[in-house]
VEXDREN-2710 file (C-alpha; in Angstrom, 1 decimal):
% VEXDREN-2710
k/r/px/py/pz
1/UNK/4.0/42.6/118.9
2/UNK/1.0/44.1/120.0
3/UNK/-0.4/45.1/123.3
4/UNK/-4.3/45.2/123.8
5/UNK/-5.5/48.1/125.4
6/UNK/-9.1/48.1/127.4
7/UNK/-11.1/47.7/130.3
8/UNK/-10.2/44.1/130.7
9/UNK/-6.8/45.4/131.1
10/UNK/-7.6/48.5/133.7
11/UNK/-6.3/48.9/136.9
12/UNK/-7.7/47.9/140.1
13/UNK/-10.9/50.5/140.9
14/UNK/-11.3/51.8/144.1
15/UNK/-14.0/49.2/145.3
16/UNK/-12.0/47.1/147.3
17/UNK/-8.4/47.4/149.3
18/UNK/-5.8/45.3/150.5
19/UNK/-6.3/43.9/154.0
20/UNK/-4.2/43.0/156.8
21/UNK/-3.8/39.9/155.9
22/UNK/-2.8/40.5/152.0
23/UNK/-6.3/39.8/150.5
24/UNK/-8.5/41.8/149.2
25/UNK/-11.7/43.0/151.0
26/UNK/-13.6/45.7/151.9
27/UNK/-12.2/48.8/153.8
28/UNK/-12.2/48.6/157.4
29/UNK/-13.9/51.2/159.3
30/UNK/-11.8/50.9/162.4
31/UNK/-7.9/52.1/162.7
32/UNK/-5.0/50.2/161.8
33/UNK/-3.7/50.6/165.7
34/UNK/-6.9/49.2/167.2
35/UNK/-7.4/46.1/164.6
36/UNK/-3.2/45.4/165.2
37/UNK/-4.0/43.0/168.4
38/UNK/-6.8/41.1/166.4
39/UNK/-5.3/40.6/163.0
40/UNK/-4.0/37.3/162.3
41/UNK/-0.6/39.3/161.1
42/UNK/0.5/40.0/164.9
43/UNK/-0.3/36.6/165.8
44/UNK/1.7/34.8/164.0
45/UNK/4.2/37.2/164.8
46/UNK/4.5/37.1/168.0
47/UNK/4.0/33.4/167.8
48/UNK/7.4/33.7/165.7
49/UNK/8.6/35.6/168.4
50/UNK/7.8/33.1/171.4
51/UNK/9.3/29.8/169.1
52/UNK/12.8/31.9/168.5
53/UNK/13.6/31.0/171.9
54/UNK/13.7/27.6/172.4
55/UNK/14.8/26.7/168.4
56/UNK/17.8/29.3/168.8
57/UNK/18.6/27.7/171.8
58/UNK/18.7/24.5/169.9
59/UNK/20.6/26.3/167.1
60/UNK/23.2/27.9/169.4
61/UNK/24.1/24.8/171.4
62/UNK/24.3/22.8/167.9
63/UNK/26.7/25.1/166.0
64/UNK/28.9/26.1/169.2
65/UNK/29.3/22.7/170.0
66/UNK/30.4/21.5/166.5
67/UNK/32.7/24.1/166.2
68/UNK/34.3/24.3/169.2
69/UNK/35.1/20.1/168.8
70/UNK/35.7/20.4/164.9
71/UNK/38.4/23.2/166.0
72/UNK/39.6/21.1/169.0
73/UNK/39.9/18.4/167.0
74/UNK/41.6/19.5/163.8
75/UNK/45.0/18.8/165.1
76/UNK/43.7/15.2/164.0
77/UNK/42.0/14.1/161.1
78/UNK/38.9/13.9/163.3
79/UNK/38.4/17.9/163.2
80/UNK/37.9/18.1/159.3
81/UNK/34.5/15.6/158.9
82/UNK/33.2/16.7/162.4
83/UNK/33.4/20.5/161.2
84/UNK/31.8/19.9/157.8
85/UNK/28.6/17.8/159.3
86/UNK/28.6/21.0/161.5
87/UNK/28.1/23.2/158.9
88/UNK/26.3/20.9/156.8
89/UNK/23.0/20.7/160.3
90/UNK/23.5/24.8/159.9
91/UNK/22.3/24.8/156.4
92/UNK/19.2/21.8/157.5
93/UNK/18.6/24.1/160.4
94/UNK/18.4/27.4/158.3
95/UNK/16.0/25.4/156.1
96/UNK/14.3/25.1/158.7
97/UNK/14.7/29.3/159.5
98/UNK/13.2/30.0/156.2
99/UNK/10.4/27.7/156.1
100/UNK/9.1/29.1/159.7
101/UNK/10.1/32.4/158.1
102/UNK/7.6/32.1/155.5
103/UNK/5.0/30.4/157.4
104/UNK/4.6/33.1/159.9
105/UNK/6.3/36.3/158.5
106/UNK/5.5/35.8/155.1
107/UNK/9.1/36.2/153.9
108/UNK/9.3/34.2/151.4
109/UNK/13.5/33.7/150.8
110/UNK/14.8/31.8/148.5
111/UNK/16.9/28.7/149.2
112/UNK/20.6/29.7/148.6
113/UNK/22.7/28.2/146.1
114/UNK/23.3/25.0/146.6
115/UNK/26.8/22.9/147.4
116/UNK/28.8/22.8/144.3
117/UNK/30.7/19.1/144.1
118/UNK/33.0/18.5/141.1
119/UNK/33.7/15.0/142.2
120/UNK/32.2/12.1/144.0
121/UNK/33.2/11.1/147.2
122/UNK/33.3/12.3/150.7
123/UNK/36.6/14.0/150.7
124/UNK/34.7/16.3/147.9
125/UNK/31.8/16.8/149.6
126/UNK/34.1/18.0/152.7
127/UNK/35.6/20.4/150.7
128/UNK/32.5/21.5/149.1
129/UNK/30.8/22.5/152.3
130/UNK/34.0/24.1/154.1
131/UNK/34.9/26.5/151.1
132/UNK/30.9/27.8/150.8
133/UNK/30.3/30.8/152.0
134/UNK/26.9/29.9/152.3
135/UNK/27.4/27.2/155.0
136/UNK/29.8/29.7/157.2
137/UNK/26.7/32.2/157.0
138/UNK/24.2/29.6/158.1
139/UNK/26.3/28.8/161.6
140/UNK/26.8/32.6/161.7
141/UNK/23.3/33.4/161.7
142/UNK/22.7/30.2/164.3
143/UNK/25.3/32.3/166.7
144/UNK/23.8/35.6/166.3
145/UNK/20.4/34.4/166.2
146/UNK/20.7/33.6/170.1
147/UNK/21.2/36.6/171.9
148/UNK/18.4/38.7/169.8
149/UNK/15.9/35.7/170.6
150/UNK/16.6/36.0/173.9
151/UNK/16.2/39.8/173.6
152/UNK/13.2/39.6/171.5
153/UNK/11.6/36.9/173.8
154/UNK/11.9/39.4/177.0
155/UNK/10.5/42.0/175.2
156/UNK/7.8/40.5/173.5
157/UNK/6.4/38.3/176.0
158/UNK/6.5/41.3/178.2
159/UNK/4.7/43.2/176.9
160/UNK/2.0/40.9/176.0
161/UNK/1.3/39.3/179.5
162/UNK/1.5/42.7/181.0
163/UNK/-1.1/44.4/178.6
164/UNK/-3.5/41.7/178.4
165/UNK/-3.2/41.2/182.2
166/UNK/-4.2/44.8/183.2
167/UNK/-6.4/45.4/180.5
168/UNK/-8.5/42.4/181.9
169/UNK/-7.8/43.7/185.6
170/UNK/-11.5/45.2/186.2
171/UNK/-12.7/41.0/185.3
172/UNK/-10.1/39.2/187.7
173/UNK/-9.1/41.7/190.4
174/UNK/-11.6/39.3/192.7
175/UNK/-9.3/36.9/193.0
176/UNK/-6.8/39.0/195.8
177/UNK/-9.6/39.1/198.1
178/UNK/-11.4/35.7/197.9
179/UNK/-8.3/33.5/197.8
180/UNK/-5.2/35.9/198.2
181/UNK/-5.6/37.5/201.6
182/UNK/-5.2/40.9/200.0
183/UNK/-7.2/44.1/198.7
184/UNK/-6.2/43.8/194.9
185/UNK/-3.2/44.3/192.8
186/UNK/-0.2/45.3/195.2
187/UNK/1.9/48.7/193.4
188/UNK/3.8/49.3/196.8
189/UNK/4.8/47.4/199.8
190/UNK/7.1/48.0/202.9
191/UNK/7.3/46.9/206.4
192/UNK/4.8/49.6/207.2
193/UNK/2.9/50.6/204.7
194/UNK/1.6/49.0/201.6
195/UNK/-0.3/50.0/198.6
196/UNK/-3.0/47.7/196.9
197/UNK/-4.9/48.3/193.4
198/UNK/-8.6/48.5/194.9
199/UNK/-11.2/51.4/194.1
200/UNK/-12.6/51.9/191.1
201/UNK/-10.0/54.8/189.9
202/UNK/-7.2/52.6/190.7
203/UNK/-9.1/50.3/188.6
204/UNK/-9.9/52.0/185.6
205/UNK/-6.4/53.8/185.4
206/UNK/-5.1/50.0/185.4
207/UNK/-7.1/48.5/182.5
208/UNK/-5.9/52.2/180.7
209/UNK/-2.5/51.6/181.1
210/UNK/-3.2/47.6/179.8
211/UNK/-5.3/48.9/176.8
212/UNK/-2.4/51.5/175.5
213/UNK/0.7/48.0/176.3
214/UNK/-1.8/46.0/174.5
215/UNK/-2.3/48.6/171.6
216/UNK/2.0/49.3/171.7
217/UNK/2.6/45.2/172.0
218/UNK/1.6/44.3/168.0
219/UNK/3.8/47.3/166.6
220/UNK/7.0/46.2/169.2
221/UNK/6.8/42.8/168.1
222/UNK/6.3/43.9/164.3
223/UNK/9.7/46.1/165.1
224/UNK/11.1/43.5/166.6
225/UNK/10.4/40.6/163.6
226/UNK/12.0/43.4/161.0
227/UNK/15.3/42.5/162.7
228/UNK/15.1/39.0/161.6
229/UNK/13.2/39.5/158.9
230/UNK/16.7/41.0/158.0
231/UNK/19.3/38.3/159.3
232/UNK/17.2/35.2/157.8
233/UNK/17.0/37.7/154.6
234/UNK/20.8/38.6/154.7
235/UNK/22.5/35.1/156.3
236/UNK/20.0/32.5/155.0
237/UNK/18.9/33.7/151.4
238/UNK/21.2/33.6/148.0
239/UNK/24.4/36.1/148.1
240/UNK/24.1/38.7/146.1
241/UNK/26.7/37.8/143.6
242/UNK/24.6/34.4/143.7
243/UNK/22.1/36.2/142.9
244/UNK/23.6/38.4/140.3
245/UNK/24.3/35.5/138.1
246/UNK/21.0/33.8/138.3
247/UNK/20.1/37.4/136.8
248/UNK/22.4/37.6/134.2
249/UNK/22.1/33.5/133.2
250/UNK/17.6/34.2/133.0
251/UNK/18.9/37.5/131.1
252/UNK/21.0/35.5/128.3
253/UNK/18.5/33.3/127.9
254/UNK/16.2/36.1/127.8
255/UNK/18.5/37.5/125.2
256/UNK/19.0/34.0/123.1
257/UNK/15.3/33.6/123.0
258/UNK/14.5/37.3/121.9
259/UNK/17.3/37.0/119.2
260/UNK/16.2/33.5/117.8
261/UNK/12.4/35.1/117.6
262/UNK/13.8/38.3/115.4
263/UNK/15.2/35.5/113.3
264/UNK/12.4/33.7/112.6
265/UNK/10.2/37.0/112.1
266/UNK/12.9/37.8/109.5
267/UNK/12.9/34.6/107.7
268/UNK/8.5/34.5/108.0
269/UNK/8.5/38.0/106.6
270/UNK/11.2/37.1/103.7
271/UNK/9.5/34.1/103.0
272/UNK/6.2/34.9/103.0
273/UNK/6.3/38.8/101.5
274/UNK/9.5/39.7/99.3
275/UNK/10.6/36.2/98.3
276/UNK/7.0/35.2/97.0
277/UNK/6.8/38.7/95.8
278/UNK/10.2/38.3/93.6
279/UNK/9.0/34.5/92.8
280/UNK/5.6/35.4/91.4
281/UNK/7.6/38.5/89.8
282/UNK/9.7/35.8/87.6
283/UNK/6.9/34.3/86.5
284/UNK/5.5/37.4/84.5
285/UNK/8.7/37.8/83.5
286/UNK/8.7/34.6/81.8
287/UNK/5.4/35.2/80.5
288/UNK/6.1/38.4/79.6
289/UNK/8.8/37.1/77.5
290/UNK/6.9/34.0/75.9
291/UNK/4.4/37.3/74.9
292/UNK/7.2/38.9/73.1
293/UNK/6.9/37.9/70.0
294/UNK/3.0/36.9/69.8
295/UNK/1.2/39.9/71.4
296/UNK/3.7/42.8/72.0
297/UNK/1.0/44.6/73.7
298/UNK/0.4/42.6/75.8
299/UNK/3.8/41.9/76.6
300/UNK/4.2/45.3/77.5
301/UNK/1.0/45.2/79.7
302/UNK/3.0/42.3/81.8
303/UNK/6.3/44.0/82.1
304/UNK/4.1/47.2/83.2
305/UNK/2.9/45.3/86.0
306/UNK/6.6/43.3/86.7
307/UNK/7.5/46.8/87.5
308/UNK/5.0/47.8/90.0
309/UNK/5.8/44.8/91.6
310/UNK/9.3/45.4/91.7
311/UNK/8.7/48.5/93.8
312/UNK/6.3/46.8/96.3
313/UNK/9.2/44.2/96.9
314/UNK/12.0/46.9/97.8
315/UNK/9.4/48.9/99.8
316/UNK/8.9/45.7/101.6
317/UNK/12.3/44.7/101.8
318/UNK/13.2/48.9/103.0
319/UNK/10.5/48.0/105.3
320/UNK/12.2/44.9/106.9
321/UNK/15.4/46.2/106.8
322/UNK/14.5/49.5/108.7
323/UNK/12.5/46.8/111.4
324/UNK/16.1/45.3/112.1
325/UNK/18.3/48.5/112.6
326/UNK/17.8/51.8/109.9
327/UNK/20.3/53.5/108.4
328/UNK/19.0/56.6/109.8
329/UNK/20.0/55.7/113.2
330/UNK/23.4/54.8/112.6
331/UNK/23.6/57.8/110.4
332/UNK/21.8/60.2/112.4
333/UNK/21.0/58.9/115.9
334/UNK/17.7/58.4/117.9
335/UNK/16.7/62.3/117.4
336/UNK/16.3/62.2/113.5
337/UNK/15.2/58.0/113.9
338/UNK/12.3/58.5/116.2
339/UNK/11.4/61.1/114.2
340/UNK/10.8/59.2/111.2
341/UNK/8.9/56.5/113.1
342/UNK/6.8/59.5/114.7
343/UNK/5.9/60.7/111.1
344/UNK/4.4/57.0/110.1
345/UNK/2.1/57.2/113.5
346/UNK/-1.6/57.2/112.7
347/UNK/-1.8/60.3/115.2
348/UNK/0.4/63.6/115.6
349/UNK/3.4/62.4/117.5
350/UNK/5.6/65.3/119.0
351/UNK/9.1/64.1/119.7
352/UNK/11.5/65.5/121.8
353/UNK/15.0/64.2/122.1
354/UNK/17.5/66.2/124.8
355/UNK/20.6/64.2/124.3
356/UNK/24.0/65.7/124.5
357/UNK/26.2/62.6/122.9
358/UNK/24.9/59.0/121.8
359/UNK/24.6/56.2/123.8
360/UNK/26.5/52.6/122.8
361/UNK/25.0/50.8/119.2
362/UNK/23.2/48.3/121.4
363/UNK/21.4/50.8/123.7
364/UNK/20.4/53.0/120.9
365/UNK/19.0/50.1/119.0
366/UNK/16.6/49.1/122.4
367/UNK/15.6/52.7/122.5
368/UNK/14.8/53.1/118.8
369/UNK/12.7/49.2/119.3
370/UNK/10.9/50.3/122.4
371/UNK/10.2/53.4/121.3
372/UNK/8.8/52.0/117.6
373/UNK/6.5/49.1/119.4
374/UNK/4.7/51.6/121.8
375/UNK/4.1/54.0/118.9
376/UNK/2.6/51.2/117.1
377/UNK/0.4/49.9/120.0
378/UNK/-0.9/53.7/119.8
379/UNK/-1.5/53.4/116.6
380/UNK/-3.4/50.2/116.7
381/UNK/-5.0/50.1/119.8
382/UNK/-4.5/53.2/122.1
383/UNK/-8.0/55.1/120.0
384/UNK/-6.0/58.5/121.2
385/UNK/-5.8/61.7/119.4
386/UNK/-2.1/62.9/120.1
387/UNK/0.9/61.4/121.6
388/UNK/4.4/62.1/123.2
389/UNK/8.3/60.7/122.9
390/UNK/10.4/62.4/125.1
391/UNK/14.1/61.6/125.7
392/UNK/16.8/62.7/127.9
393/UNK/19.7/61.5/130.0
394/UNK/19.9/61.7/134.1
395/UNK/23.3/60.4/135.6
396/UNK/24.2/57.5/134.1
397/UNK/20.5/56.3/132.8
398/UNK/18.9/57.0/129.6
399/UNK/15.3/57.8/130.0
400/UNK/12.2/57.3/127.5
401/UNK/8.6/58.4/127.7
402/UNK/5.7/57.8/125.8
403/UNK/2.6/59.5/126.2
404/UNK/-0.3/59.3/124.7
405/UNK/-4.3/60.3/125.4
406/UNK/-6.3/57.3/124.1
407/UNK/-8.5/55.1/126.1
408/UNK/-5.9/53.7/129.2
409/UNK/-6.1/50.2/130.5
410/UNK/-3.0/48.7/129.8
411/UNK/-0.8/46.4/132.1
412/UNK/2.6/44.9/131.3
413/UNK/1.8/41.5/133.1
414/UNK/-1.5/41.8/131.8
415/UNK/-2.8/39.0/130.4
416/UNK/-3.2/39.6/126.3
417/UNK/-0.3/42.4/126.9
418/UNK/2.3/40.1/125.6
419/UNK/3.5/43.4/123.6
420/UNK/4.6/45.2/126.9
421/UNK/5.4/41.9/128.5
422/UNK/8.1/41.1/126.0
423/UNK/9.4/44.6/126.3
424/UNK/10.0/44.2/129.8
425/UNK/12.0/41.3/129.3
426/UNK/13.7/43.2/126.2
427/UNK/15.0/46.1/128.9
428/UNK/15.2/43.5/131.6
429/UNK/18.1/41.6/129.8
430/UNK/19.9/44.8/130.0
431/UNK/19.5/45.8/133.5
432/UNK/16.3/48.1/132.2
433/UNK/12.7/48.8/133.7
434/UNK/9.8/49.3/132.1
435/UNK/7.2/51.2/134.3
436/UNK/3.3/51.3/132.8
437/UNK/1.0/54.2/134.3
438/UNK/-2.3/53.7/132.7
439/UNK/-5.5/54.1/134.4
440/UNK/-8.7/53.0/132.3
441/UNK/-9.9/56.1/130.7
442/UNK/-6.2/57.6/129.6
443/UNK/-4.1/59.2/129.8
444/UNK/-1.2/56.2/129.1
445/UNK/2.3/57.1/130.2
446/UNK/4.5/54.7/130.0
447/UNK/8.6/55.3/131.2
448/UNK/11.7/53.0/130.6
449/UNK/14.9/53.3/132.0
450/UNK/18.6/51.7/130.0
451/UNK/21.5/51.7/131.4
452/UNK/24.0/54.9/129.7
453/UNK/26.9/53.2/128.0
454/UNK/28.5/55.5/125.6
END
């Protein structure tokens, strides 16, 4: 594995930023709170907003009415079917959720499992949809959803009508006079005495007070969207323990796939290096001993050379066998191990191991790998003139660090960084992270995290 380092690899410059609306552009010159009521973002928003009303009423009159007859009813047969086709419009309707979700909030949530049936048949799929969790989330988010759309309708609209309406004040106030029989904008009225929105002041102060709702309205609405960002996030997405295994099934394959590539590196490299060595080593032997009796000399010549290829064959072979796991780790640890890989480093590698007991075989083993493939990517493609292993131990993770002063640019989902890329995936399958910092110019520092199993 190798991981290209270079420009084409670098990190975004600081030419461009990311807009409002999650592209790239060119830096606005005005602020964030007087762009808010333009931008596309608060739009859709509060168009979110406004819609919640009438679809949660829909919602809320759908799953309290097939509840409330699926319970009245479940002193008969009757109750069962009508209570699973209850639950089963909840999940259609939080499709539904998550779709306008994504379309206007941008949050994109994935659909939750889905209904596990072991048999055919109704009765099954009855079952199936009464003992998910899933589906009794769904109806509660369609009964909680109500009562915040409401709220959040009040609020929002509001807020909006008002701001708009008395930041535009100054353009419409006309309209008391010509065709409402009155000075302007009434603030006060009694029997005796009534107070109208008229001189130029009174105007001005008006349109003020619009412009600061109409600059509040886009960060109230954005407040109010977080709280269902959070319900369709937390009611209508995967369960975490849904989620969990999804994890750990991508991680054994993960896992599977990695092992079965070490295999066939193993068998490549035996094949095409020791074995064919050994192979072409029996044939001078054989030569060598045809030459035995004819031409001693150059008998001796052969076997000369049968020698020198016997020590190639068990360096290479030491060298395949310390790429699968070395004896100096099991012997000594990841102190004395990453030590020895430091001293084959094309550049001065200081190493510096602060661990007060092992970790678990497997753990070590990751280190010692990750460890060994970013010392080689410095060696092959990092041009720097000194690098850094540090290692230590905080709570219950074990922390590495690799440093290193060469020429920058790399990314682990770059693409050509197949090196770091597969690393990732290494530490993933294990609960790790592997985090890259490596601006173009150097320096590279590059941290993973394991999990501490002793």
């Amino acid at each position: 594995m190798a991981t290209e380092y270079g420009h084409g690899y670098g990190r975004r410059n600081g030419a461009s930023d990311w807009d409002a609306e999650g592209n790239v552009g060119r830096r606005s010159r005005l602020p964030a709170g007087l762009r808010a009521p333009f931008e596309g973002r608060t739009w859709r928003e509060l168009a979110y907003v406004l819609l919640s009303l009438p679809i949660s009423v829909l919602m809320f009159t759908y799953a309290v009415t097939m509840l409330a007859l699926g319970a009245g009813l479940l002193v008969t047969f009757l109750g069962i079917p009508v209570l699973a086709a209850g639950l089963a419009g909840c999940r259609g309707l939080g499709a539904l959720e998550r779709a306008r979700a994504r379309g206007l909030l941008g949050l994109d949530v994935a659909d939750p499992e889905p209904l596990r049936v072991r048999k055919s048949g109704l009765m099954a799929w009855m079952g199936a949809v009464l003992k998910s969790g899933t589906s009794w989330r769904h109806l509660l988010y369609a009964m909680l959803h109500f009562p915040w759309a409401v709220f959040s309708f009040a609020i929002g609209a509001s807020f909006w009508a008002y701001g708009w309406a008395l930041l535009t004040y100054p353009v419409w106030f006309w309209l008391f006079p010509m065709y409402g029989g009155q000075d302007g904008l009434q603030l006060y009225g009694d029997e005796t005495h009534r107070i109208y929105l008229d001189n130029p002041f009174e105007i001005t102060v008006t349109a003020l007070v619009g412009l600061l709702f109409t600059l509040a309205t886009p960060w109230i609405v954005r407040a109010l969207t977080l709280v269902d960002r959070l319900l369709v996030h937390g009611l209508l997405g995967p369960s975490r323990l849904a989620t969990r295994v999804v994890e750990l099934e991508s991680d054994r394959g993960v896992v599977v796939d990695t092992a079965a590539a070490d295999l066939r590196r193993i068998e490549r490299d035996l094949h095409d290096g020791a074995q064919a060595r050994l192979v072409a080593l029996a044939m001078d032997l054989g030569l060598a001993k045809e030459k035995l009796a004819e031409d001693p000399r150059t008998a001796a010549r052969m076997v000369d050379e049968a020698h020198g290829e016997v020590k190639t064959a068990l360096q290479e072979l030491r060298d395949l066998a310390r790429g699968i796991h070395p004896a100096v780790l099991t012997d000594r640890g990841l102190d004395a191990a990453l030590s020895a890989v430091a001293s084959r480093c094309t550049v001065p590698v200081q190493v510096d191991v602060d661990l007060a007991s092992r970790p678990a075989p497997a753990i070590e083993g990751i280190a010692y790998f990750t460890v060994s493939e970013l010392l080689q990517n410095i060696s092959k493609h990092a041009q720097a003139t000194s690098a850094a292993v540090d290692v230590w131990r905080s709570e219950d993770r074990l922390m590495l660090q690799v440093m290193d002063n060469g020429m920058g640019g790399a990314e682990a989902g770059a693409s050509g960084s197949s090196g770091l890329a597969g690393l990732a995936e290494r530490l993933d399958a294990v609960d790790g992270i592997l985090v890259v910092d490596s601006p173009v110019g150097g320096p590279t520092r590059i941290t993973a995290e394991l999990p501490w199993r002793g």
